[in-house]
C-alpha positions in Angstrom: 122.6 90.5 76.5 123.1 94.2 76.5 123.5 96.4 79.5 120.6 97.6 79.7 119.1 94.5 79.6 121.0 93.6 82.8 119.6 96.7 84.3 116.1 95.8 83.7 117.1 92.5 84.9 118.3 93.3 87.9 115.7 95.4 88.8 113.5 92.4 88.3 115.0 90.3 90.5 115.6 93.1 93.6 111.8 94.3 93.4 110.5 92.3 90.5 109.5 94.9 88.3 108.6 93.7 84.5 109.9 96.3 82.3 107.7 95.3 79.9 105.1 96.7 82.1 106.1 100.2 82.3 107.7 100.2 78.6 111.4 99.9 78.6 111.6 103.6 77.7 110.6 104.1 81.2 113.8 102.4 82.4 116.2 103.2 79.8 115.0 107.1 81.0 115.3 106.3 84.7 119.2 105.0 84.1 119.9 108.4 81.9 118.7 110.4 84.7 121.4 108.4 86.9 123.9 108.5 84.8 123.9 111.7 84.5 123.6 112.5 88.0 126.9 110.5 88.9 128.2 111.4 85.6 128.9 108.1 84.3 129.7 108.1 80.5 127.8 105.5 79.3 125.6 103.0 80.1 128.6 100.3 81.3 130.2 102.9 82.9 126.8 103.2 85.2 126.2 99.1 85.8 129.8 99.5 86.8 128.6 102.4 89.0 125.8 101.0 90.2 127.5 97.6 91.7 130.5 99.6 93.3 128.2 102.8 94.9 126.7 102.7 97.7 123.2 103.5 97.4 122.9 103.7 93.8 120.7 101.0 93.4 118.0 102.8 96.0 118.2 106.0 93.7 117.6 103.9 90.9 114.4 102.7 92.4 113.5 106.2 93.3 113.8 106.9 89.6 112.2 104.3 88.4 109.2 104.3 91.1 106.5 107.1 90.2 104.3 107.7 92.6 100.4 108.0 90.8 98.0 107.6 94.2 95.4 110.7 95.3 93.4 110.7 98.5 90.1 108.2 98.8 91.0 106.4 95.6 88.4 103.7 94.4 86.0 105.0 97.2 84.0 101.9 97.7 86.6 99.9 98.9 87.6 101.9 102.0 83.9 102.5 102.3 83.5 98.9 103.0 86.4 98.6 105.5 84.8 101.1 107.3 81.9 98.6 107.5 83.8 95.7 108.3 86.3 97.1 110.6 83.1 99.0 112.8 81.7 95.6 112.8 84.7 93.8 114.1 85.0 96.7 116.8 81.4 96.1 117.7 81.4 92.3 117.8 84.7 92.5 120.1 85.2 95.6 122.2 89.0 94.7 122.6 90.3 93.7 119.9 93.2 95.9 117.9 92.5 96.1 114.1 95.7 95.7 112.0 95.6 97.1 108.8 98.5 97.3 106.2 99.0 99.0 103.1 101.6 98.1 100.3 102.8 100.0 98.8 101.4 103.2 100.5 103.6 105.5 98.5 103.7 108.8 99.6 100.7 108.2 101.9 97.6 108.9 100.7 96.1 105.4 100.9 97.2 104.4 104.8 96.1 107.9 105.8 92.7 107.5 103.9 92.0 104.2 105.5 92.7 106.1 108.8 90.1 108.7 108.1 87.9 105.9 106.6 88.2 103.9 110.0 87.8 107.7 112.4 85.2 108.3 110.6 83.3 105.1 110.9 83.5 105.4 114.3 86.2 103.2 115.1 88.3 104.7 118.2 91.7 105.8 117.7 93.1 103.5 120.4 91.4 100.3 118.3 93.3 100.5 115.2 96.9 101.0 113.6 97.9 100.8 110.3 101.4 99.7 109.0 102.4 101.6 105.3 105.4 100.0 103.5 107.0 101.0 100.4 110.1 100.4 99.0 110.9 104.0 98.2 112.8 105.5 100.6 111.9 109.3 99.0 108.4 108.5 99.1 108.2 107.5 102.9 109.9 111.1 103.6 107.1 113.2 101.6 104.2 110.4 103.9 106.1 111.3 107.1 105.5 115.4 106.1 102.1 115.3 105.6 101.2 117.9 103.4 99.6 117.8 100.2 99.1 119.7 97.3 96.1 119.8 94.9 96.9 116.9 92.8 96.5 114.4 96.1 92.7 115.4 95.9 90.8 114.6 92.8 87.2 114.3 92.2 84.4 115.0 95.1 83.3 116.1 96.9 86.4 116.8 99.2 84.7 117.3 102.6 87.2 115.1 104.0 89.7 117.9 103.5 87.6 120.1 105.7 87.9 117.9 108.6 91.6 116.1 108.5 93.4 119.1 106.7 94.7 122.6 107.1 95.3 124.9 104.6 98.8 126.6 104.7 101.0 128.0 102.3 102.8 124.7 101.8 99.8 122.9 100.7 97.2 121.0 103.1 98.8 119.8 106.4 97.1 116.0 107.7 95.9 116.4 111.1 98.3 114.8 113.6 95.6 112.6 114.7 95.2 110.8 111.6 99.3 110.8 111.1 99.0 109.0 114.3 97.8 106.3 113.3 100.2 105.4 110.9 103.4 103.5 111.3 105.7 104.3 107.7 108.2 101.4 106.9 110.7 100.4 104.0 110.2 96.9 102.4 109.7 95.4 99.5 106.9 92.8 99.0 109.4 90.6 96.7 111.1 89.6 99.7 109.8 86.2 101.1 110.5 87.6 105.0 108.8 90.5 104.4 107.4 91.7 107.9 108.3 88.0 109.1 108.4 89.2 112.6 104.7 90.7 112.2 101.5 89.0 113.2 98.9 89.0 110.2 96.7 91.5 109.5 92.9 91.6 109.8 93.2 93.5 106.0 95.6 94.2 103.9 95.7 96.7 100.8 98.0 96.1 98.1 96.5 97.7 94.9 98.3 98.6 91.2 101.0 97.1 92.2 101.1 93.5 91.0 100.3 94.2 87.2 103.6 95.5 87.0 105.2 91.8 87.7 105.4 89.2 85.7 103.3 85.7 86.3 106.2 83.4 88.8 106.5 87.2 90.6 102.6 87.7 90.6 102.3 84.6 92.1 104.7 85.2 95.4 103.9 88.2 96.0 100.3 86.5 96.3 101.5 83.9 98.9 103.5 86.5 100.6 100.1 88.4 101.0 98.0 85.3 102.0 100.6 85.0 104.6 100.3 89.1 105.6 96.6 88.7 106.0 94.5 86.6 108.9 92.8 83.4 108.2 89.3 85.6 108.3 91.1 88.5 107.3 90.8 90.7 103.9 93.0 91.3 101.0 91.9 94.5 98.8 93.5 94.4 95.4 93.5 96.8 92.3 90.9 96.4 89.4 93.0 94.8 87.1 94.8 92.0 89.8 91.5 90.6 91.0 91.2 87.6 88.1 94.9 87.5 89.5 93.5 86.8 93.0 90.5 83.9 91.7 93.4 81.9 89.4 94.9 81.6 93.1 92.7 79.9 94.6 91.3 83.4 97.1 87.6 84.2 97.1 86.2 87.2 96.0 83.8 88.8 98.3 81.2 90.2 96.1 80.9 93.7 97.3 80.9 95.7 94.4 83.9 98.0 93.2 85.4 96.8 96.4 88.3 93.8 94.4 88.1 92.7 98.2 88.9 88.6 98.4 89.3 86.1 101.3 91.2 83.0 102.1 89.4 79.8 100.7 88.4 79.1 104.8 84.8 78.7 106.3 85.9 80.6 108.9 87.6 83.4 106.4 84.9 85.5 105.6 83.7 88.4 107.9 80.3 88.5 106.1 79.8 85.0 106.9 79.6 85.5 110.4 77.3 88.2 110.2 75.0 86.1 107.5 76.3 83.0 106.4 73.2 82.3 103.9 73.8 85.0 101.6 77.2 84.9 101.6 76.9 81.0 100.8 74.9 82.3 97.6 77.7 84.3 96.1 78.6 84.1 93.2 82.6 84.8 92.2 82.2 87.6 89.5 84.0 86.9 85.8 87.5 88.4 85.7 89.1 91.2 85.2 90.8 92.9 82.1 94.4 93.8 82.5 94.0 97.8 83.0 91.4 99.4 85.1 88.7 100.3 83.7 86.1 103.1 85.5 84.8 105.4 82.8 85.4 108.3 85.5 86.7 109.2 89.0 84.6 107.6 92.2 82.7 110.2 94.4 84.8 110.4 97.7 82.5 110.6 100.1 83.0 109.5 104.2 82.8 106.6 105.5 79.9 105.6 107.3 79.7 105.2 111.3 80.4 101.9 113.3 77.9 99.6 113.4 77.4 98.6 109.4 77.3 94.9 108.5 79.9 92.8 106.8 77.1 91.8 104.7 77.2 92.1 100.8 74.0 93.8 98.8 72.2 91.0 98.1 68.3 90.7 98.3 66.4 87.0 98.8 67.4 83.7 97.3 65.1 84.7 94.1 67.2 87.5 92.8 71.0 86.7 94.3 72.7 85.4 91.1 71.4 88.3 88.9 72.7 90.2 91.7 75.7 88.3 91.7 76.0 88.5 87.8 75.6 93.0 88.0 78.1 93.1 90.6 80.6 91.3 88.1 79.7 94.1 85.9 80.1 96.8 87.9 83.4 95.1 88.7 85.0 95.3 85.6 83.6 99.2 85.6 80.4 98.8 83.3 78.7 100.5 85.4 76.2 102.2 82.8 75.9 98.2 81.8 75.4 97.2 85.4 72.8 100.2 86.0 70.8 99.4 83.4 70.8 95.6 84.3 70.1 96.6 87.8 66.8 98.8 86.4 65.9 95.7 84.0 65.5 93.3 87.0 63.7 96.6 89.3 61.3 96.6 86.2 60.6 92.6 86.5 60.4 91.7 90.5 58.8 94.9 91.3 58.4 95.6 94.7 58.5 92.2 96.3 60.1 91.3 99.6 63.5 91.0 98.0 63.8 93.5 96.2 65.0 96.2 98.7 68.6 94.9 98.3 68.0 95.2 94.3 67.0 99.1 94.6 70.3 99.3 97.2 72.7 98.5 94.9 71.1 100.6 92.2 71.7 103.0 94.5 75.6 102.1 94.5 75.6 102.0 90.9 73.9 105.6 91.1 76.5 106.6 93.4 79.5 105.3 91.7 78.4 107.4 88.5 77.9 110.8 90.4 74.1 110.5 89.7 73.3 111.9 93.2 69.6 112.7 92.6 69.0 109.1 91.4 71.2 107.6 93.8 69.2 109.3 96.8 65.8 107.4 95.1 67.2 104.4 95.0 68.2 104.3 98.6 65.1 105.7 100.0 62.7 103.4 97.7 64.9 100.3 99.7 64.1 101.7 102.9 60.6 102.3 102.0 60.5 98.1 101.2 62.6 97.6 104.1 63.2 99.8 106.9 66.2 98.2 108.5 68.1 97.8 105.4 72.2 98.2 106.7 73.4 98.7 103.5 70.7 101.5 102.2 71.1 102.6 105.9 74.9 103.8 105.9 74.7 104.1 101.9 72.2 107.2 102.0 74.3 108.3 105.4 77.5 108.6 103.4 75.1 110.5 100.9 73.8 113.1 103.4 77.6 113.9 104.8 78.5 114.9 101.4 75.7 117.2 101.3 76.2 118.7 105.2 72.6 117.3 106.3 74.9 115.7 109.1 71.8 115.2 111.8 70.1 113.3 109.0 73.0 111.4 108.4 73.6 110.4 112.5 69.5 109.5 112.3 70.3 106.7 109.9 73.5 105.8 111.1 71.3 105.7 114.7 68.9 103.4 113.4 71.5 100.9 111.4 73.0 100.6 115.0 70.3 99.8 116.6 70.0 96.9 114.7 73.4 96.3 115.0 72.9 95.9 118.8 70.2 93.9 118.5 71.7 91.3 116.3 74.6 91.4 118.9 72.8 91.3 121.8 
């Protein structure tokens, strides 16, 4: 076995990174740039090195880790924490949410989740979120707070308007969303990872396993199961969610969301809220190995406290069709899931079910930046049914992008008031 085999090895075991994941080139780059740095003349010369030195092996990690996040990544995901956290806030009035994020990198994704959850109208003092990575340099640029243009991609940005300051630097995060993140060093190979740490009502932990191999892929599932409560969430990347169904987790339906739960009666949020549907459900097909949507998501806010845990899903007629596009739009067909969507619109009509149909046309719409179309989709649901949560907070999302912000509180309003009244 060469020595650069060893390396890659090693590296494997410490933080169980295939190589073959990232192309060995990307390794056998990462251990020139050391050895050049602590001018070791070959490549023995470095293992040498990097056994007998003191922090070497954490610099190798820092070259090796590349940090490829941006603000409000796969939208729809935090758009539905927003949901389920407002309705855990509303169902209990003092309970602490405890999210996590792993890895959080250089802290885009804990610091959207805490914009997701402000702006959902969860209070400050209801929520914290724990963000662990293993890289040491990438914890330092989270802790700073200030972002260049790269961190924000697609639109629209209006999120940058409200959490962010322009300066010379870049954009500075407002304190009060930097507040509600606690940065930590860990690495999700190790079994005692946050050991001392009750679990968490959801956990993130997206893109990271494709890059280990199956035996790793499968701790670093158990270690997650074990981060996240019994009726708790566990958000994954695109490509890790057939990952999550061979191991036994159920996938919640919500599309473009990869959000699963523990195989529990009592693990689902949404069946609290609506335990029919939810019993309906079907688990969508799985996933290819590399995520697939055919362009950036719209970022748009999350909507206000008070949506339901429920997925989009009209009566018992139309559920597994329903079931069937949301597999679609899982795997990122959404021009394939749209037009499946519109074939089963042209067949049911406007019966009583099929205001959830035209909804998640709507998200399908949305997902695609077809605003226009999006916007009909929602308001035709409302139209069939008036007190429709999801079209409700959907089309109030929609309206915050556009600055119609009294329209948007006037749905948010009337999705609360129903909210009340189911909790009342």
């Amino acid at each position: 076995m060469s020595t650069a085999t060893h390396i890659e090895a090693l590296l494997k075991a410490r933080i169980g990174l295939d190589a073959d994941a990232i192309g060995s080139g990307a390794v056998q780059r990462a251990v020139r740039e050391r050895s050049e740095a602590v001018q070791a003349a070959d490549t023995q010369a470095y293992w040498n090195l990097l056994h007998g030195t003191a922090g070497e092996f954490q610099a190798l990690i820092e070259a090796v880790v590349v940090p490829e996040t941006w603000f409000f990544r796969h939208r729809e995901a935090l758009l539905a924490l927003g949901r389920f956290a407002a309705e855990r806030a509303l169902a209990d009035g003092t309970r602490m949410l405890r999210v996590l994020s792993l890895p959080c990198s250089t802290g885009e994704e804990p610091y959207s989740i805490a914009m997701a959850l402000l702006d959902a109208g969860v209070p400050a003092a209801r929520f914290r979120i724990d963000a662990v990575d293993i890289s040491a340099r990438a914890l330092a640029r989270a802790r700073q707070g200030t972002y260049g243009a790269n961190a924000f991609r697609g639109g629209p940005l209006d999120f940058r308007d409200r959490y962010f300051t322009a300066g010379p630097a870049g954009y500075a995060l407002d304190p009060r969303v930097r507040a509600q993140v606690r940065l930590l060093q860990g690495n999700l190979v190790d079994p005692n990872l946050l050991a001392g740490e009750p679990p968490y009502d959801f956990v993130f932990c997206r893109n990271l396993l494709i890059y280990f191999d199956a035996p790793d892929q499968r701790r670093a599932v158990q270690t997650l199961a074990r981060l996240t409560m019994a009726d708790g969430l566990l958000f994954v990347g695109p490509a890790e969610a057939s990952l999550m169904s061979a191991q036994g987790l159920v996938p919640l339906g919500l599309p473009l969301t990869f959000a699963f739960r523990q195989p529990s009666p009592r693990a689902t949020l949404a069946a609290v809220a609506h335990p029919p549907q939810v019993a309906r459900m079907a688990a969508p097909p799985r996933l290819p190995r590399s995520p697939v949507p055919a362009r950036p998501m719209p970022v748009r806010p999350v909507p206000a406290a008070g949506a339901p845990a429920a997925p989009v899903m009209p009566g018992h007629a139309h559920a597994s069709e329903l079931a069937r596009i949301a597999g679609m739009a899982d795997r990122g067909e959404l021009e394939a899931a749209a037009a499946a969507c519109q074939a089963l619109l042209d067949r049911i009509g406007a019966d009583a079910g099929a205001a959830g149909a035209w909804c998640m046309q709507g998200v399908l719409h949305d997902a695609a930046g077809r605003t226009a179309q999006a916007h009909a989709a929602y308001r035709k649901a409302l139209y069939l049914d008036p007190a429709h949560q999801e079209s409700l907070y959907h089309l109030a999302a929609l309206l915050d992008t556009e600055g119609d912000h009294d329209g948007a509180m006037r749905l948010r309003q009337r999705a609360q008031r129903h909210i009340g009244k189911h909790h009342g």
